[in-house]
N, C-alpha and C positions, 0 to 999 in steps of 0.2 A: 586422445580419448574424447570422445562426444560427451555431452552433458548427461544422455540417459545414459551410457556406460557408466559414467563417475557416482551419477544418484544409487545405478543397480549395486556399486562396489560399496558402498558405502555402508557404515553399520546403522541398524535400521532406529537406532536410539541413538547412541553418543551426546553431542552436544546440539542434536538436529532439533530445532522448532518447530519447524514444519517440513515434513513429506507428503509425497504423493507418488501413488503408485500404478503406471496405466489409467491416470484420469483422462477420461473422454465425454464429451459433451456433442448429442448431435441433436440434431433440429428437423426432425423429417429425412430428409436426403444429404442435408447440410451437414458434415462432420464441423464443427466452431472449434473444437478443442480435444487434441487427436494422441491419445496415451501420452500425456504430459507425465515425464518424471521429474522430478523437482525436488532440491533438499536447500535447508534456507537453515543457515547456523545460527547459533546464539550471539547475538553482537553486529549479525553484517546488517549492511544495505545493500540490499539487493536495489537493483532497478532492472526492470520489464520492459524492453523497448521491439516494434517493430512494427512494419507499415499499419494502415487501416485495415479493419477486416481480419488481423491476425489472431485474433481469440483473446487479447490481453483482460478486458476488461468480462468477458466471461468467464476465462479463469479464477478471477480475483473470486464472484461472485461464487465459483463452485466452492470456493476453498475456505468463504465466508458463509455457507449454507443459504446462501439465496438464492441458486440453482442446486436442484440434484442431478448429481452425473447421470451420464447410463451406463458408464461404467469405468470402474478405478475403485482406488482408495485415498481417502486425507488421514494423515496421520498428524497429531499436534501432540509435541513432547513426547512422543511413542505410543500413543494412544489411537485408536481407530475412531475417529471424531466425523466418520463419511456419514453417519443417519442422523447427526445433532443438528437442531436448527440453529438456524442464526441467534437467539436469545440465549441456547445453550454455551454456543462456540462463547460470545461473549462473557458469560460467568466462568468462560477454561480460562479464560486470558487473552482474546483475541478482538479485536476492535478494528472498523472501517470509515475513512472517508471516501464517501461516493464522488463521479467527477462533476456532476452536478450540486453544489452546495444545496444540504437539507435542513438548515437551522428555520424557525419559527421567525417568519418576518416581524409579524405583529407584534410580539414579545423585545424584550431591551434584549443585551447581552448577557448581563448578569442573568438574567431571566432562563434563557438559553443553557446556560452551564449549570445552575441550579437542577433543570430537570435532566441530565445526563450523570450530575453526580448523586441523585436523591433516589436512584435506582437501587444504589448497593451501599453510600452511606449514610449513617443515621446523626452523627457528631460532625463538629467543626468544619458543617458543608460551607460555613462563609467564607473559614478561612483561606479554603481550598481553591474556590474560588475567586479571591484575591489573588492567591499564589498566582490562578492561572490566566488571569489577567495582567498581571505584571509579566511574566513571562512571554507570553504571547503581543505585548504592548497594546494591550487595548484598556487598558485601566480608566483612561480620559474617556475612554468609550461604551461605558459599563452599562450605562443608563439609555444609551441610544437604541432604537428599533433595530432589531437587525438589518432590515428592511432599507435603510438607508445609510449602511457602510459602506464603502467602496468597496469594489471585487475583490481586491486581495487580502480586504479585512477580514469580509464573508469566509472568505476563505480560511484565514487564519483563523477563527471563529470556529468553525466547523473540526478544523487540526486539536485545536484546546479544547474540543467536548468528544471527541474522539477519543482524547489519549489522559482526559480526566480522572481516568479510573487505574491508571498506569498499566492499563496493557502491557503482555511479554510480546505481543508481537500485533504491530499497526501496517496495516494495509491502507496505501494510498494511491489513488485514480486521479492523477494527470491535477496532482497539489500546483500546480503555480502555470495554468492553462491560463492566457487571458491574462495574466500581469506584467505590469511594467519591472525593466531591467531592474528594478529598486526593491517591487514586491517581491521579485524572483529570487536576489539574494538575499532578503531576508527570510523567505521559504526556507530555503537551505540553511540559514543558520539556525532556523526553527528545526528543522531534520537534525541536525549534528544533535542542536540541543537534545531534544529527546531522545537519542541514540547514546550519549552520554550519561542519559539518566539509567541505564537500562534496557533501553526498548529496541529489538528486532522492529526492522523497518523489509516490507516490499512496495515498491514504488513503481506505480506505471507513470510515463513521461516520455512525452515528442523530444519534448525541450533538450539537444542534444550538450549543450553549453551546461544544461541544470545536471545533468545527468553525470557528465565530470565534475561538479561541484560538491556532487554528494554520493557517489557510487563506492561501495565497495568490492561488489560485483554485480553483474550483468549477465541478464540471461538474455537471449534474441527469439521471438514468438513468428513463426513465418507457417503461413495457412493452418495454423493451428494447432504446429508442430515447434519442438526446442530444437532451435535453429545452430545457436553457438553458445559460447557460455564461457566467461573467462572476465577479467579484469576491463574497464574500459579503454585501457591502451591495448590490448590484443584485441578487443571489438573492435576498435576504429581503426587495427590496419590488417582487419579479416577481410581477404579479397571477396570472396562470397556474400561476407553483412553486407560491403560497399555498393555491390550488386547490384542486392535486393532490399538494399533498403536507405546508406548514405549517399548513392550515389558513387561514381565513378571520379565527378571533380571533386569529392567533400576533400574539405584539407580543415 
């Protein structure tokens, strides 16, 4: 059964977070994202892998309201969520890190998570903020400019103002692009964490090593289309993903 088979069998509620239904995105003559069926359960990790070009990172943005389709549907928790803006989807429960980190250089850290959580609460924003400094391990780093953390901190940074507000479901774009072996597994043990707390994760990432470190399922994006769809051990000995996307030697 192909992935849009299994989405279309699927009941259109259940324990699903998010669906979509015939989403498409074109760009002139350019189809980017081409009737994407998608259904993302309560509790997985999902990860979104596949060449360049393959629509991952425009999906993300239809499904966050920062593209509108041209045509399809989002559904979040059974809900038709396709005409909410992005300010909307996040008061549903939905939260994005871009893969460009967009935190406030000029500002410290503490600074930083202050105005992501002074959005929606009005009490115990310090304390919160502590929590989410010790978690994240930037606590020693509180006071420091954004601006001058290392990348993976940035990064980590932007994960903790993210998912501040405990999101049901975090969308993230290529979290541990640009980090050393060291920031990359503590990426993942940041994913696990948050995923234990609660939170539905989708995950775009190259990083094919990160992607078994934290996957519970895998969908494959190929010209803009749901390519495979299954566990990361049946992705990596899908002769077709190998193809078109791991390679013929990957081992």
């Amino acid at each position: 059964m192909t992935a849009s088979e299994a989405a279309a069998d699927a009941e259109p509620d259940g324990e699903a977070v998010l669906r979509t239904d015939g989403l498409t995105k074109r760009f002139g003559g350019l189809v980017a994202v081409d009737e994407v069926d998608l259904r993302i359960d309560q509790g997985d990790i999902r990860c979104l892998i596949g060449p360049n070009g393959a629509g991952k990172s425009t999906l993300l943005k239809l499904l966050m309201g920062r593209l509108d389709p041209s045509e399809g549907t989002v559904f979040y928790r059974g809900e038709d969520v396709t005409d909410l803006s992005q300010h909307d989807r996040v008061r549903q429960g939905m939260s994005m890190k871009f893969q460009v980190p967009a935190v406030y250089g000029d500002l410290s850290v503490r600074q930083n998570l202050h105005i992501s959580l002074q959005q929606r609460i009005e009490n115990d924003i310090d304390a919160r903020i502590d929590e989410r400094l010790e978690s994240f391990g930037l606590f020693e780093e509180a006071d420091t400019r954004a601006d001058d953390l290392a990348h993976g901190q940035q990064q980590w940074l932007e994960i903790a103002m993210a998912s501040a507000l405990d999101p049901d479901l975090l969308l993230l774009d290529e979290p541990a692009a640009g980090m050393s072996t060291r920031e990359t597994e503590r990426t993942a043990e940041l994913v696990h964490q948050l995923n234990d707390q609660g939170i539905t994760l989708l995950v775009i990432e190259h990083d094919i090593d990160f992607v078994r470190s934290i996957a519970q399922s895998v969908t494959v994006l190929h010209q803009g289309e749901v390519f495979a769809e299954g566990t990361i051990e049946e992705i990596e000995e899908n002769p077709d993903v190998r193809r078109i996307y791991l390679g013929e030697g990957y081992e």
